[in-house]
N, C-alpha and C positions, 0 to 999 in steps of 0.2 A: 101839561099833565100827561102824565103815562098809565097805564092799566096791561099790563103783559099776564099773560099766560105762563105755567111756569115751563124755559127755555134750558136751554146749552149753552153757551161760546164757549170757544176755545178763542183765548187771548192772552198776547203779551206785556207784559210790564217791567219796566228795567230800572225805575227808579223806588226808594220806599218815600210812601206819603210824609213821611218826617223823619228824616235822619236824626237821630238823638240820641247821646251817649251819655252815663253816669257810670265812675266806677262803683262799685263794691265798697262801703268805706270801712269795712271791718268784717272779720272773720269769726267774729264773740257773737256771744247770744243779743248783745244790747249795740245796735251801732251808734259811733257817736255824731254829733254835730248840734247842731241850733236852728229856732224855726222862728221864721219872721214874718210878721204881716206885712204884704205887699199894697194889698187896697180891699175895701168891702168891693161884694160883687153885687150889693142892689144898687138899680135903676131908680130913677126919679119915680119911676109908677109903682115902686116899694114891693115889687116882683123877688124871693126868695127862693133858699134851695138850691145854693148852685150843684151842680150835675157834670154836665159836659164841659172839658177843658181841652182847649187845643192851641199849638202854638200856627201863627201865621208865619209862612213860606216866604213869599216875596210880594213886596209891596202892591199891588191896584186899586184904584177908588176911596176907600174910605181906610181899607186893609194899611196894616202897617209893620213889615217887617220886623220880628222877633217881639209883636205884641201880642199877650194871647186873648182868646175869644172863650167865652163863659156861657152857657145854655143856661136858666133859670127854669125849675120846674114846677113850683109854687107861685099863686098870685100873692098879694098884701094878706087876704086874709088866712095866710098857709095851709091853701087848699092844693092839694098832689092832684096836679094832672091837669092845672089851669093856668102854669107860667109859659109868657109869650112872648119872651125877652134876653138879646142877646144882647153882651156888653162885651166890650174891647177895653182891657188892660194895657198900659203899658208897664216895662220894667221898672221902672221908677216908682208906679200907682198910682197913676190918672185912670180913671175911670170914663169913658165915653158910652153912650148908648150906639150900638153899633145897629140893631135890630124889633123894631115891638112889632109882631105878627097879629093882623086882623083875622079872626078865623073867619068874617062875612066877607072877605074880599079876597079870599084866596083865588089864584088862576085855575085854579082844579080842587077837585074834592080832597079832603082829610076826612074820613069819618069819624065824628065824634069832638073835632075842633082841631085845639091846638093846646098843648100842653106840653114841654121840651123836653127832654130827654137826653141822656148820656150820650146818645147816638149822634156824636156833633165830628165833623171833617174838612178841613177848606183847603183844597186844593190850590199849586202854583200858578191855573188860568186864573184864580181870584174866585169860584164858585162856591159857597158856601153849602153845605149839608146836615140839615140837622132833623132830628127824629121825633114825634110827636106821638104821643100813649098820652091822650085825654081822657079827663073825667070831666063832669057836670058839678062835683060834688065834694071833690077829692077822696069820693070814697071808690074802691074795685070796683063796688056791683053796676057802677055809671060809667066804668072805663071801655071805652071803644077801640077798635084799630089801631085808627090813625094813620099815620103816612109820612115820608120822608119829604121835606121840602127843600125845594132848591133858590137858593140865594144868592143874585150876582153880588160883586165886589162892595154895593153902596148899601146892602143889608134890603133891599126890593125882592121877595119873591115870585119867582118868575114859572115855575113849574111844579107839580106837588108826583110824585112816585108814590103810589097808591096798590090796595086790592093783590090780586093774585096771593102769593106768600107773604106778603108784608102784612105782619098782625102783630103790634103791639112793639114796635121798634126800640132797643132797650141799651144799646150800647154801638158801638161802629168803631171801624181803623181801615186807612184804605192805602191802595197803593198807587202809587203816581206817576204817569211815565209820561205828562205834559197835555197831549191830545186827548190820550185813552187815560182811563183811572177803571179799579175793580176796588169797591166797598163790600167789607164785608161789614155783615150786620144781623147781631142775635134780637131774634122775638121773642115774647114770655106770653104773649095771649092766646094762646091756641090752646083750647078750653082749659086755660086758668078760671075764667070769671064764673062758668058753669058749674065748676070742682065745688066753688064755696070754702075755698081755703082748706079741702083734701091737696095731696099731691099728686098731680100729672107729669105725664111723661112727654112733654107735649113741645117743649123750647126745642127753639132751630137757630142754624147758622146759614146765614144767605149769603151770596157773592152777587152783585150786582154790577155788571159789565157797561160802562160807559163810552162814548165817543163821542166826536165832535165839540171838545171842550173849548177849540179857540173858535167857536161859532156863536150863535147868536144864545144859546142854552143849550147844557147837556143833552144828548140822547142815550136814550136808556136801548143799550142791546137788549140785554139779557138778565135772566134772575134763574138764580143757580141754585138749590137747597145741598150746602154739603156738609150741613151738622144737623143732625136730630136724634128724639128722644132725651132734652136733656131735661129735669126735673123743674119743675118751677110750680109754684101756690100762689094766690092773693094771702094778705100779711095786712093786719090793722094798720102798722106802723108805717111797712115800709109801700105799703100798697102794694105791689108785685117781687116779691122773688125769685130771681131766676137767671141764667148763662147770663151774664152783666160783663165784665169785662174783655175786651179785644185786640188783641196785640200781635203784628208780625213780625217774626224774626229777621233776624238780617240780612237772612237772602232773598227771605219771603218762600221758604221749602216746609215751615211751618206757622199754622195759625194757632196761636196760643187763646183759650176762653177759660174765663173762671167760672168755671160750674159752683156758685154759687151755696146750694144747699147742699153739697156732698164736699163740702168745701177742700176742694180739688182744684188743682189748674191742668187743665186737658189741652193734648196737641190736636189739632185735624191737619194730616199731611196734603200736601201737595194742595194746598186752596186755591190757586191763581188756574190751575189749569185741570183739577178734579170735575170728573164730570155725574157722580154719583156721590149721593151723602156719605160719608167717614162716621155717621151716628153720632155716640159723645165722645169721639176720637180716644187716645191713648194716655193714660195717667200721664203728664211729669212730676206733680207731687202733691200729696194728699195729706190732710192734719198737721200734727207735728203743730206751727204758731199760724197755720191759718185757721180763722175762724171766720163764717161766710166773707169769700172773696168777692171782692165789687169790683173796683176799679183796677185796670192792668194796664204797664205799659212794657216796653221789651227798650234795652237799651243797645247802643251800637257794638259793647261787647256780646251780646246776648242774653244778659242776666235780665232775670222777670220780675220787674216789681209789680206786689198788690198790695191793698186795702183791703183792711175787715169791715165788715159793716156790724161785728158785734163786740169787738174791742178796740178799736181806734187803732189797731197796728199797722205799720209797713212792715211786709215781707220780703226779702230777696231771696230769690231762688236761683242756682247756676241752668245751664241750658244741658246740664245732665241731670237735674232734679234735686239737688242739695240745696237745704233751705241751709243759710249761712248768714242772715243777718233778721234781726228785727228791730224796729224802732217805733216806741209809740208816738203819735203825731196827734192825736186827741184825745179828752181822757173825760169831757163831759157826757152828760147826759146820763138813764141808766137801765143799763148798765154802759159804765164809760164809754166813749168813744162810738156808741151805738147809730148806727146808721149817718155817719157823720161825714163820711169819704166817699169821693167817688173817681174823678177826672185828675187823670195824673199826666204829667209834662215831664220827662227828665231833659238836661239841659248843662252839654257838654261844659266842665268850669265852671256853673253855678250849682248847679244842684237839682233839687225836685219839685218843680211846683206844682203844688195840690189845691182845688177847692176845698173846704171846708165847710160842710154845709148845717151844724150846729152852732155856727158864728156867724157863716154869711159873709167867708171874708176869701182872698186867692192868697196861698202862703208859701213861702219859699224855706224847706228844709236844705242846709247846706252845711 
């Protein structure tokens, strides 16, 4: 377990945690292609809500190259902020249990439990990172901290990143250079739960500086605040609102977030080596077909896909801020498509794989 104060580094990183490239498929208001289900993302323990999506790097332990890995955030009875369960896809649609987190036998504190989160990362040593914002109750007024938990290759948590700035961990993207890794990672509880569903100015953007990845578990250098003031409330629906998606460019010279309630995608320059908050860093594009932005990822041209969480869209935006495509990808619920998306994969010749979390399935738009 870790407990820092909040620190500095100054550190390198020369690789990005996931190389991934999609073109652009069209230049019209409507993109084209087709959406297929790939496999459900519940677990034998009937755990819902998937959230975090990410693809695996390179093969260790249980991990299995170019399968991706699913966070659930719901238990069976679709309570938010009580799933403790990570599953492994593969392309084809095998579904394996990769992960079920005890919150009485963690190696270190989470306060408040376990309940999974967007905030999901698995690096090329095979360590797995995912984010925990618990409730009691699945309702806000019981949602706690929580804490980042670290996961070796066979889905074992070994270590919890806890305290200091980490309050309420809500999304992650990290960069990978083998040994060292820096996670960034946005919070939405820093008095959210107080507000009572006013608006606070209160979400951050953290960089979390690692080493020692080919060791026995990570060490945490460092924790970095280089995004704050970004808007965020408790929500009936969605339980918390707030800086949700996290995406780095392709050189890693900007962190892209989707400020969610101002429904914006903001840049915070120079993330990897800032040593002072960037606030809610620099518009790249605001309204126009975003309507709250959740889920983001950045692809190997640089263009920025996101998810609405209040009409089921995907957004493309260029890496000079022209929104140039949209494509609906869900259209349940209501209002359609409402709170339905979150964890995006793009994936150089296939396309985009997105949870879907008003089906409960992992789907491949292509």
């Amino acid at each position: 377990m870790k407990r820092l104060v909040k620190t500095t580094a100054f550190t390198t990183a020369a690789f990005l945690l996931v190389a991934c490239s999609l073109l652009a498929s069209a230049q019209a208001s409507h993109s084209p292609g087709s959406i297929s289900v790939v496999a459900s993302t519940v677990p034998a323990n009937g755990d819902v809500n998937p959230y975090g999506l990410v693809s695996v790097p390179k093969s260790k332990g249980s991990l299995v190259k170019g399968n991706l890995l699913v966070s659930n955030f719901n238990n069976s009875n679709n309570l938010q902020g009580t799933g403790t369960t990570i599953v492994q896809i593969s392309p084809d649609g095998v579904n394996t249990l990769f992960a079920q987190i005890d919150a009485t036998k963690l190696p270190g504190p989470c306060p408040g439990g376990v309940g999974l989160t967007t905030a999901l990362v698995v690096l090329r040593s095979g360590w797995v990172i995912v984010g925990s914002l618990p409730t009691t109750d699945g309702t806000s007024a019981t949602a706690q901290a929580g804490c980042l938990l670290v996961l070796d290759s066979n889905g074992n948590v070994v270590e919890t990143f806890y305290g200091s700035l980490i309050n309420g961990p809500w999304d992650m993207t990290g960069l990978d250079s083998g040994s060292t890794a820096e996670l960034f990672v946005t919070n939405v509880l820093n008095g959210t739960v107080a507000a009572n569903g006013s608006v606070v100015h209160g979400g951050t953007v953290l960089r979390l500086s690692l080493d020692g990845l080919n060791g026995a578990m990570p060490n945490l250098q460092a924790i970095t605040e280089i995004g704050s003031g970004f808007a965020e409330r408790t929500d009936p629906a969605a339980l918390v609102i707030g800086p949700t998606g996290a995406g780095l460019s392709p050189r890693a010279d900007l962190l892209y977030i989707a400020d969610s309630l101002n429904n914006r995608i903001t840049t915070i320059p120079d993330p990897v080596l800032r040593t002072t908050s960037a606030g809610t860093g620099a518009t790249l594009t605001q309204g126009g077909s975003l309507n709250d932005p959740l889920g983001l990822a950045v692809t190997g041209e640089g263009n920025v896909y996101a998810v609405n969480g209040n009409n089921g869209l995907l957004v493309v935006t260029t890496p000079d801020g022209n929104q140039i495509s949209h494509r609906l990808l869900d259209s349940s619920g209501n209002p359609p498509g409402a709170g339905a998306l979150f964890g995006l994969v793009p994936v150089r010749g296939e396309g985009l794989y997105y949870v879907d979390d008003a089906t409960n399935t992992l789907n491949l738009f292509h």
